[in-house]
C-alpha positions in Angstrom: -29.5 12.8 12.1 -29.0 14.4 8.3 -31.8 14.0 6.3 -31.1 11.8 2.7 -29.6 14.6 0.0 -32.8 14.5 -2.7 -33.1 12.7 -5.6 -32.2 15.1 -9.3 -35.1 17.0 -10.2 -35.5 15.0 -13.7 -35.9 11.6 -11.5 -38.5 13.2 -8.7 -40.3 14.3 -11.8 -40.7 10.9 -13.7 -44.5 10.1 -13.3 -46.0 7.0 -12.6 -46.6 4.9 -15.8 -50.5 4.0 -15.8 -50.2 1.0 -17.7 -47.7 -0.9 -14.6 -50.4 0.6 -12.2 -53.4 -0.7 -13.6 -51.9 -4.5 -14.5 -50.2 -4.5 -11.1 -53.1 -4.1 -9.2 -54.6 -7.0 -11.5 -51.4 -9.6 -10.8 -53.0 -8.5 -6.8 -56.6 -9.5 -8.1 -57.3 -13.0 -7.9 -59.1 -14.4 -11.3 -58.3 -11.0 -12.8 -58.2 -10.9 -16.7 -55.3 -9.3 -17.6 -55.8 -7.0 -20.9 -53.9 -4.3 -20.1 -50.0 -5.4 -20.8 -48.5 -6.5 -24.3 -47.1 -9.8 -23.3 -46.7 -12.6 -25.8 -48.1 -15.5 -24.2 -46.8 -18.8 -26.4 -44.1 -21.0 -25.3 -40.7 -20.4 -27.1 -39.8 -22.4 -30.1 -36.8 -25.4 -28.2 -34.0 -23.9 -30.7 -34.2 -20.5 -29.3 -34.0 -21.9 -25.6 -31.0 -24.8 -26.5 -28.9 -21.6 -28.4 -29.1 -19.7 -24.8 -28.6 -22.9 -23.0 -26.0 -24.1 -25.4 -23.8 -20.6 -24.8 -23.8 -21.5 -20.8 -23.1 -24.8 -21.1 -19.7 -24.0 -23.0 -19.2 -21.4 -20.4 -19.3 -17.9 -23.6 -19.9 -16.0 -20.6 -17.6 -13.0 -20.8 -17.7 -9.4 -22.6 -18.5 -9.4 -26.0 -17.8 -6.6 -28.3 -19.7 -3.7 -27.2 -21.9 -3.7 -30.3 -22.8 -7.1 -30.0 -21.7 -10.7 -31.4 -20.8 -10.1 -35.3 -22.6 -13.1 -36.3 -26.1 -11.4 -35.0 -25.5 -7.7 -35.6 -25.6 -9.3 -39.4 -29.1 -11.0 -38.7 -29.7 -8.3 -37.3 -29.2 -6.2 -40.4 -30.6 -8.9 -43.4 -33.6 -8.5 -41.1 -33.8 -5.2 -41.4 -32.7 -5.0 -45.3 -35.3 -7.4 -45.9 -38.2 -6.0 -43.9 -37.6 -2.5 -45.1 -37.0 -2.6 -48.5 -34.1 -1.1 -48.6 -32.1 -0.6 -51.3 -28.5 0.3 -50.0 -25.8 -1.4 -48.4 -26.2 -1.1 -45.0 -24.0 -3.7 -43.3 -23.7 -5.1 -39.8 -21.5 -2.2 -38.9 -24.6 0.0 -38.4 -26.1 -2.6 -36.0 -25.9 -2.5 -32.2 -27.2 -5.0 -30.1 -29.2 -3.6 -26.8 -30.9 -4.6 -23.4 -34.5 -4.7 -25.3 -35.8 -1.4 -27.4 -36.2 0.8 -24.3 -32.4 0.4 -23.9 -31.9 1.4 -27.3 -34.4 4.4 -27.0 -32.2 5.6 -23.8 -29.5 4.9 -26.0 -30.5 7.2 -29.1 -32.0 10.2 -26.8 -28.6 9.9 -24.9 -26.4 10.5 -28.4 -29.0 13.1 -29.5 -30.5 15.4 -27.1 -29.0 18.2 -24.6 -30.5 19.4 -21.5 -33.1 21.7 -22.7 -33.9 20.3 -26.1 -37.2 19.1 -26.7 -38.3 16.1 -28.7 -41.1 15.5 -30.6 -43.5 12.5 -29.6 -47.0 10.9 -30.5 -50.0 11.9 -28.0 -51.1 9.2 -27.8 -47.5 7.5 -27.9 -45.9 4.8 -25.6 -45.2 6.7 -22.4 -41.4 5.9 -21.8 -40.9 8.5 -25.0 -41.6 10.9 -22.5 -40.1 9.5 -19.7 -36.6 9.0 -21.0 -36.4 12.1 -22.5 -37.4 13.7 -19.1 -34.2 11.7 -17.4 -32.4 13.1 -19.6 -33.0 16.7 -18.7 -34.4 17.2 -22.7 -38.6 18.2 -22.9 -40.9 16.4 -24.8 -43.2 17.9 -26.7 -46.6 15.9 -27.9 -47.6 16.1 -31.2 -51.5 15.2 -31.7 -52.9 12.4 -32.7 -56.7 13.3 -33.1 -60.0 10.5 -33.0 -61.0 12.4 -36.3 -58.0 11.6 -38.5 -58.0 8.1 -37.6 -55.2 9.0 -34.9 -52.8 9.6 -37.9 -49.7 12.5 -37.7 -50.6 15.8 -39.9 -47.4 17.3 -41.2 -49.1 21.2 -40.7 -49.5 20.2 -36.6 -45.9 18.8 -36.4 -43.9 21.6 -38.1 -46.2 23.9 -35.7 -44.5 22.6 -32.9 -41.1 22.5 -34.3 -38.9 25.6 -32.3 -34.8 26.5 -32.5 -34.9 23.8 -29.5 -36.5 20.7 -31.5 -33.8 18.4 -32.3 -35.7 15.2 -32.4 -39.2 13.6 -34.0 -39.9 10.2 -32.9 -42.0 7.9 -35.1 -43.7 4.8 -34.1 -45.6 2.4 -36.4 -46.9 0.0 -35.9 -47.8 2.2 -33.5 -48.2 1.4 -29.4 -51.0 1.9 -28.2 -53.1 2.7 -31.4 -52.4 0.0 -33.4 -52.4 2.7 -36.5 -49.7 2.2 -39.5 -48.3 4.9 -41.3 -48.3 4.7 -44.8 -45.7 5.2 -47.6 -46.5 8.4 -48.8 -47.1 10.1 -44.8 -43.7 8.5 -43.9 -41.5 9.7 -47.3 -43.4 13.1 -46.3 -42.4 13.0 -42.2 -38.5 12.3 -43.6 -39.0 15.2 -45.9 -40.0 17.4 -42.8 -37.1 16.1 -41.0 -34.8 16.5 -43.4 -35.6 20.5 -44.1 -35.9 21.5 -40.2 -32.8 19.5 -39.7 -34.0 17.5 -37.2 -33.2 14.0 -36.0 -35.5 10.9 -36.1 -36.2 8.0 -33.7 -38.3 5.9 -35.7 -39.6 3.1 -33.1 -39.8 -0.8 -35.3 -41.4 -2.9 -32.4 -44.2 -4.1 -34.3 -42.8 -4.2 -37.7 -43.7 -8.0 -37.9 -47.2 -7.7 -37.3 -49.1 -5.2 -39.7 -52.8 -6.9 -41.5 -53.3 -6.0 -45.1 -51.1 -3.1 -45.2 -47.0 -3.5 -45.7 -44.9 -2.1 -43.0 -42.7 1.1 -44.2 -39.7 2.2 -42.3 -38.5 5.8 -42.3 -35.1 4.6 -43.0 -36.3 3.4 -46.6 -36.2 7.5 -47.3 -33.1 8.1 -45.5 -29.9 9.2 -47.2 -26.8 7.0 -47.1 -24.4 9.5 -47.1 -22.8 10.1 -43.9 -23.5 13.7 -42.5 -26.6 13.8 -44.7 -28.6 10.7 -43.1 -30.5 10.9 -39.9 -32.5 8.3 -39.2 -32.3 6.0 -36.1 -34.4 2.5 -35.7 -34.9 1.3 -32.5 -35.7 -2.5 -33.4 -36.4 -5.6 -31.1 -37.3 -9.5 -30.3 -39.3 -9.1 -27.2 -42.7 -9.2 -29.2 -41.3 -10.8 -32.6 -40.6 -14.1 -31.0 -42.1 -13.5 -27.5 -38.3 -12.8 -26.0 -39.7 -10.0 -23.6 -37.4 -11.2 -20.7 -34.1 -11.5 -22.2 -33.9 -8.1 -23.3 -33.0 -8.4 -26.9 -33.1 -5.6 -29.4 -30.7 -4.0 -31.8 -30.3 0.4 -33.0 -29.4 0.9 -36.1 -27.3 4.0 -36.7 -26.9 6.3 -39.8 -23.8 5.9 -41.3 -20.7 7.8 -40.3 -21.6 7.7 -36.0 -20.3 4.0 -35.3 -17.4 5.3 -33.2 -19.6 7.2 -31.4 -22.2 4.5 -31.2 -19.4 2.5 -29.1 -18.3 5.2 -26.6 -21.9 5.5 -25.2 -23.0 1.8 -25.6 -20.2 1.4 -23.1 -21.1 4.2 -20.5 -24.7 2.8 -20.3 -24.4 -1.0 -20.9 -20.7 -2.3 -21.7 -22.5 -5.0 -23.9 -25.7 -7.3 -23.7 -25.6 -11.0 -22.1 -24.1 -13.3 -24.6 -26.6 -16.2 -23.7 -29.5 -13.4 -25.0 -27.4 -12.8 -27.9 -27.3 -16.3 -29.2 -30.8 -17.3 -28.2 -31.5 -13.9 -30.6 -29.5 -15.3 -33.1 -31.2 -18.4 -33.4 -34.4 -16.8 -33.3 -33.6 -14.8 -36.5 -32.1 -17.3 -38.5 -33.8 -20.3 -37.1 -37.2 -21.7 -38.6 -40.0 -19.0 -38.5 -42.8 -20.6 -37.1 -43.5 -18.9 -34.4 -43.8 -15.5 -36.1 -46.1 -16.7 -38.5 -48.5 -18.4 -35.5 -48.1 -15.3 -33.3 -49.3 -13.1 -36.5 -52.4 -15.4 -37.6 -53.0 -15.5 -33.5 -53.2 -11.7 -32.7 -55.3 -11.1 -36.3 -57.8 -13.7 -35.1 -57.5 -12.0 -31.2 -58.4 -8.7 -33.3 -61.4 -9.8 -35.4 -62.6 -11.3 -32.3 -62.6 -8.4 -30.0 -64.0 -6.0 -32.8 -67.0 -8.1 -33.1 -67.5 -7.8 -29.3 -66.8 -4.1 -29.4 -69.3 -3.5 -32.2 -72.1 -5.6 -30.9 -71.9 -3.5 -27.9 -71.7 -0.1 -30.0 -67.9 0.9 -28.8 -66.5 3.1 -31.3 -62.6 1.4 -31.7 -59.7 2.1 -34.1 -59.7 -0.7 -36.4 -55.8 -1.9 -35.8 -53.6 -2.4 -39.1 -50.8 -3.5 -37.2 -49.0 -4.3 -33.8 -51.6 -6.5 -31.3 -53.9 -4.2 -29.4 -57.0 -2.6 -29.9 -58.2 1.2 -29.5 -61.7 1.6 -27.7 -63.5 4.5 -26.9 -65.3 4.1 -23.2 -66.2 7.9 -22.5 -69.7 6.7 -22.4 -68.4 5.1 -19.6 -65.4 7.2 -18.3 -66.8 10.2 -17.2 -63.5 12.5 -18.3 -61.7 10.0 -16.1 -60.3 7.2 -17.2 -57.6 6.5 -15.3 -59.8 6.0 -12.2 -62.7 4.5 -14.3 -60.0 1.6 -15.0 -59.2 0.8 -11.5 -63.2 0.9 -11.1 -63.6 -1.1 -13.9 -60.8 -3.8 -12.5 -62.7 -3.7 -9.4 -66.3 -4.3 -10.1 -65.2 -6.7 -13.5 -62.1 -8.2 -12.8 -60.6 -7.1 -15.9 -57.3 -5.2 -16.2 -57.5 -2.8 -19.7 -54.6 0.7 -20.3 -55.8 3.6 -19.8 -55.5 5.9 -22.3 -54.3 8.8 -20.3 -51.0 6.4 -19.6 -50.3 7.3 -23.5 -50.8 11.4 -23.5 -53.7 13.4 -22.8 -55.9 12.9 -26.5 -56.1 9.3 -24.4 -58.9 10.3 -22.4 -62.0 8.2 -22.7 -60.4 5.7 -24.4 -58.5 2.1 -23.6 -55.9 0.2 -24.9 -56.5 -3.9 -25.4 -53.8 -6.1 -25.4 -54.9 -8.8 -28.0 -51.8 -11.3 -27.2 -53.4 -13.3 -24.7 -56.2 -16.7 -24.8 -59.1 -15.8 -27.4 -61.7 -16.8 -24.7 -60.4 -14.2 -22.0 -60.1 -11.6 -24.6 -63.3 -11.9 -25.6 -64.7 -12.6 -21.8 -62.5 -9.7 -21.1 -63.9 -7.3 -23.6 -67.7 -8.5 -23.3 -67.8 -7.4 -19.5 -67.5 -3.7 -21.7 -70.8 -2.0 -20.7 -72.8 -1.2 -23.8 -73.0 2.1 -25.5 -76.3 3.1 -25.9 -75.7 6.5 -27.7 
């Protein structure tokens, strides 16, 4: 009997993400504290659920437009107006509605990169920016993110990288897993670099609701408005804003001038999102706001909380300005691995934390902390630490 033909190179080579490993093991652990996965844990506010329940029950169950329902591709872009700061006009036409953010990464690589390009990514940086570049035959190229400048981009170590194959620099701030903001000034200077070595930019929004003490500053607020002249992309989405992780709610928004061929590829990858998502989202965003403002005080609190515990116990961490996890360094602990030390750690403690390896290779020795769950099993979680004693 024939053997199975094999699987394209690109998808044989996709590695395992560490962060799925680690928390999967932990749903298998019985008791397990569960640190290691960014999952809003509050029920959702009634209107959001009735506006889903509501676009059933009248049976709004075929295609919408491609781009999404007008009425929330223009929440979708007061949103971003608002949060931004930006000064322009940009309109609803920008605005696509997507399957969550990771569908609208997929969807920017897929407009922007050719096999053989390489894309520039944070090391540490969530690990599907390599990953969907990889399916897409382009190579990702990490830029550093070192301990000693507070895990922050340097524009001399970017523009190092940058070859006559770079097309793309992704940004991501608040930034997963660091919880690290870039500034004004460092983001004005990244669109500067993009904008003289012609390069495209993914600037990844998840977070933008949650930043503590410092404003949130989008790349776009730099970005031209001409078309042919601006190139930024924002990947934006509900699933940690308002806790929608499972509907799969997000939105891209486009530099002007591409909407045509925004629509082409949104319908060879997805056709158009689930209208019962698309109204739920819409509530969300123009709804009462609740829920944003008791998830931010929540995961501040969860922060303060768990640096106390990590400082008691003499764990150097990145103190977080924005998104909801914290940055801990374990190589007392790790012994160069920390991949393995996690599983150990799960084992003997019952507690489920990211390693940092699952986030590029500068992530060694340290953990991510997810901050979005109980206070007392975050710091029951975090206290099971063992002490520094360096």
């Amino acid at each position: 009997m024939a053997s199975m033909p094999e699987l394209a190179a690109h998808a044989r080579d996709v590695p395992v993400n560490q962060i799925r490993e680690i928390t999967e093991a932990a749903w298998h652990t019985p008791g397990a504290i569960v640190l290691s996965i960014g999952e809003p844990g509050f029920a959702l506010p009634r209107h959001i659920l009735e506006a889903g329940m509501a676009c059933l029950d009248r049976d709004e169950t075929n295609y919408t437009p491609n781009a999404g329902i007008p009425a929330l591709r223009e929440a979708f872009a007061t949103r971003f107006r608002e949060r931004a700061g930006l000064n322009t006009s940009l309109g609803a036409e920008r605005v696509y509605v997507v399957d969550g953010a990771q569908q609208g990464l997929h969807f920017a690589m897929s407009l922007l990169l050719s096999p053989g390009d390489e894309i520039l990514i944070p090391n540490p940086g969530y690990p599907t920016f390599a990953m969907t570049s990889r399916l897409l035959n382009a190579v990702p190229v990490g830029y550093p993110l070192y301990p000693e400048h507070d895990f922050q981009p340097r524009i001399q170590d970017i523009e190092a990288l940058i070859t006559d194959r770079t097309r793309v620099l992704i940004l991501n701030s608040p930034s997963n897993p660091l919880g690290a903001v870039l500034g004004a000034d460092l983001t004005r200077q990244l669109v500067d670099l993009a904008r003289k070595r012609d390069l495209w930019i993914i600037s990844d929004e998840c977070y933008e609701a949650f930043t503590y003490d410092v404003p949130h500053v989008s790349p776009a607020r730099f970005d031209s408005d001409v078309p042919g002249e601006a190139r930024v992309f924002t990947s934006l989405t509900l699933s940690k804003t308002y806790g929608l992780t499972g509907l799969r709610i997000g939105a891209l928004v486009c530099p002007p001038g591409l909407e045509q061929k925004m629509n082409n590829v949104m319908e060879a990858i997805v056709s158009c999102v689930a209208s019962p998502s698309q109204y739920a989202a819409l509530a969300a965003l123009t709804g009462p706001q609740d829920y944003v403002r008791h998830a931010h005080e929540h995961y501040r609190a969860n922060r303060d909380a768990a640096s106390a515990v990590l400082e008691a116990k003499g764990i150097p961490y990145l103190s977080a300005q924005g998104a909801f996890y914290l940055w801990a360094n374990v190589s007392h602990v790790s012994d160069g691995d920390v991949r393995s030390w996690a599983r150990r750690f799960l084992a003997d403690s019952g507690v489920a934390l990211a390693p940092g390896t699952a986030f590029g290779s500068i992530g060694e020795g340290w953990v991510r902390i997810a901050l979005c769950g109980t206070r007392n099993d975050l710091v029951e979680g975090v206290g099971r630490l063992p002490k520094n004693q360096d």
